[in-house]
C-alpha positions as CSV (number, residue, x, y, z in Angstrom):
1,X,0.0,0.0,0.0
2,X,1.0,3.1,-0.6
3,X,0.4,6.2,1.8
4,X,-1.1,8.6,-0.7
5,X,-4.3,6.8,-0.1
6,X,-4.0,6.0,3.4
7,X,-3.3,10.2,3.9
8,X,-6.2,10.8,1.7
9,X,-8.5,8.8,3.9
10,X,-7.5,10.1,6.6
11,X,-7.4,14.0,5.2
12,X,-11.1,12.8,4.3
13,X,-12.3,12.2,7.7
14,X,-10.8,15.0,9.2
15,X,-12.6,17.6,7.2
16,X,-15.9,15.7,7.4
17,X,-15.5,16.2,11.1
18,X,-14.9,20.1,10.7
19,X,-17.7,20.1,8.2
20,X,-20.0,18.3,10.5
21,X,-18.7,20.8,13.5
22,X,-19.2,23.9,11.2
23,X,-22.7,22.8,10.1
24,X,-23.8,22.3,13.8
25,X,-22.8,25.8,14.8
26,X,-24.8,27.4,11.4
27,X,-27.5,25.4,12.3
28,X,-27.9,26.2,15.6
29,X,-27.6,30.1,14.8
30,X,-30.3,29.7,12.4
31,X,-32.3,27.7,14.1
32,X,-31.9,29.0,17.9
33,X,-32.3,32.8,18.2
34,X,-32.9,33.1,21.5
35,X,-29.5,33.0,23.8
36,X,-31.5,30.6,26.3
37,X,-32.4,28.5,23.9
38,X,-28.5,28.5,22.5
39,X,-26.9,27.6,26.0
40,X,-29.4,25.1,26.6
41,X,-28.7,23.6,23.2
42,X,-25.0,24.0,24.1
43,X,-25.1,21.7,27.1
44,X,-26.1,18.9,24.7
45,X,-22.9,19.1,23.2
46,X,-22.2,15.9,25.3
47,X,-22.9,14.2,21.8
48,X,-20.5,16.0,19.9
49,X,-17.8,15.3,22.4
50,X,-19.0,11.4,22.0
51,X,-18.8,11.7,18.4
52,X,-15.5,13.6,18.7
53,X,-14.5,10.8,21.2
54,X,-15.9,7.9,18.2
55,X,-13.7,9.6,15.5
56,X,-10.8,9.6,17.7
57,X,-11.3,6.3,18.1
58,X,-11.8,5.1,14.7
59,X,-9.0,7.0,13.3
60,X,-7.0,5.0,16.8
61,X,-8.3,2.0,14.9
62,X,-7.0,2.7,11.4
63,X,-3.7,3.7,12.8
64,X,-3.7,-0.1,14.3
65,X,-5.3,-2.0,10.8
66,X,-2.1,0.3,9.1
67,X,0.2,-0.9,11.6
68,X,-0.6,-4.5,11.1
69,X,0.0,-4.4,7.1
70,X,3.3,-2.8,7.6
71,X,4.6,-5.7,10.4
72,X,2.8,-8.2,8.3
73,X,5.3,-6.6,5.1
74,X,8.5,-6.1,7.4
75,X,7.9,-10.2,8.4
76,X,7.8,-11.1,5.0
77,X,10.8,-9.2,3.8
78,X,12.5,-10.7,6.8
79,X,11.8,-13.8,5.8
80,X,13.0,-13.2,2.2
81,X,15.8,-11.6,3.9
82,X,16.9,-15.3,5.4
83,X,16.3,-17.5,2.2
84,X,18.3,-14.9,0.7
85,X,21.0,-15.0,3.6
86,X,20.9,-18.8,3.4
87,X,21.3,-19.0,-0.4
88,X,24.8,-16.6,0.2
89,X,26.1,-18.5,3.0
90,X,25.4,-21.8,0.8
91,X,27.6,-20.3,-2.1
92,X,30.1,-19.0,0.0
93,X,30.6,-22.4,1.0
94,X,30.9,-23.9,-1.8
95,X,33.1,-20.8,-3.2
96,X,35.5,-21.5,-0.1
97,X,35.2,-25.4,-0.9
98,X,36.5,-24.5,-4.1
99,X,39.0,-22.5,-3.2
100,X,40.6,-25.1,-0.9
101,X,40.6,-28.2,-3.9
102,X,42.9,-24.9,-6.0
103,X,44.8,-24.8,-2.4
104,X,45.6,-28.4,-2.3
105,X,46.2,-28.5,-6.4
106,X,48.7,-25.9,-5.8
107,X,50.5,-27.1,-2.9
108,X,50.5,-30.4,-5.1
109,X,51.7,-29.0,-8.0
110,X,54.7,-27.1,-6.0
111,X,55.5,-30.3,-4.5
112,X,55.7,-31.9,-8.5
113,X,58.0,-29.1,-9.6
114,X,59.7,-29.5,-6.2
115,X,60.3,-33.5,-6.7
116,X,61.3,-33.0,-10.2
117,X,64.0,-30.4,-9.3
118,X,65.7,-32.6,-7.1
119,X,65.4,-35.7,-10.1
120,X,66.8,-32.7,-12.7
121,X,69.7,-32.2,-9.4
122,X,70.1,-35.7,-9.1
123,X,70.8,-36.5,-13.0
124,X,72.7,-33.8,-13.2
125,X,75.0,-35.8,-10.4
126,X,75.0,-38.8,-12.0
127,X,75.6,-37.8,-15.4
128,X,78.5,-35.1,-14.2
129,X,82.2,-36.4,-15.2
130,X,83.4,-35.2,-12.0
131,X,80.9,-37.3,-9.3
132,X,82.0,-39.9,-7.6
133,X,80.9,-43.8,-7.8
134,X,79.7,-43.3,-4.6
135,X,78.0,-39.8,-5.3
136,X,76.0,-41.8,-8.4
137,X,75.2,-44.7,-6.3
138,X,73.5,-42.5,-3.8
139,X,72.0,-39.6,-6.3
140,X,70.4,-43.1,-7.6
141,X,69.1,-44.1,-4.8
142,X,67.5,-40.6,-4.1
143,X,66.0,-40.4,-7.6
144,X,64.7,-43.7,-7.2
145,X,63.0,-42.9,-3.9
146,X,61.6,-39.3,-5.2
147,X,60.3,-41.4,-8.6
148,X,58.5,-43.4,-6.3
149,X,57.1,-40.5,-4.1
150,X,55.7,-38.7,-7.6
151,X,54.1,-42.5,-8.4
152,X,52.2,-42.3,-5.3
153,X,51.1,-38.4,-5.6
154,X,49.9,-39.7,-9.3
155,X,48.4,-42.6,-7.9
156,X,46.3,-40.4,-5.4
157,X,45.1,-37.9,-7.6
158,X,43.7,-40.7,-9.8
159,X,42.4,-42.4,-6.5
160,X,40.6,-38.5,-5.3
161,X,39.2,-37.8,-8.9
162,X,41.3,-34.9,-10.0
163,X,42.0,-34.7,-13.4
């Protein structure tokens, strides 16, 4: 709703109460020309107070029926509020899953490159002129143990799914 109408409503009963007010007091100038008869008149007033007292109230009552369509509007956009809430916190999870598996497939692929610099280091002893039989025995032992290491990271990341 919007308040245009719900001023207009309300602008419309406050000048039918001044125009009821106005008409009484023309009426009972015309009507009553004796003061007497005016003052006696005036004490029945009592019912205008009652019906200023019923307009009050009514207009008491609208203000409430208003109230109750705004809460009933703020609950709903609360609840749409919390799906929405819900729906962020569900991709945010999913964004931070996400971002973890590129974690892990970095770390991974640092530890590759990492592996295969010390395979590059350890051909490079065992092909060198200079190394010792000793020095090659070993470099070949190493190699062998870090080929083996890269076997079993291949191994899991065709066990886990990652292509």
């Amino acid at each position: 709703m919007s308040n245009a109408p719900k001023n207009n409503v309300l602008i419309q009963l406050i000048c039918l109460v001044v125009l009821i007010w106005a008409l009484s007091a023309v009426l009972i100038m015309v009507f009553l020309s004796d003061w007497s008869d005016r003052g006696t008149f005036g004490d029945l007033f009592g019912a205008v107070n009652a019906l200023f007292s019923a307009l009050a109230f009514a207009v008491l009552i609208y203000t409430i029926i208003l109230q109750r369509a705004e809460i009933k509007q703020n609950r709903e956009e609360i609840v749409l509020n919390r799906k929405e809430l819900v729906k962020s916190t569900k991709l945010q999870e999913k964004a931070q899953h996400v971002l973890m598996q590129q974690v892990e497939q970095t770390h991974l692929s640092a530890k590759m490159n990492a592996m295969r610099t010390l395979v590059d280091y350890y051909n490079n002893q065992i092909s060198n002129a200079n190394s010792t039989t000793d020095t090659i025995e070993r470099a070949k032992q190493k190699r062998k143990q870090i080929i083996v290491q890269i076997d079993e990271l291949i191994d899991g990341l065709n066990d886990s799914g990652v292509d």
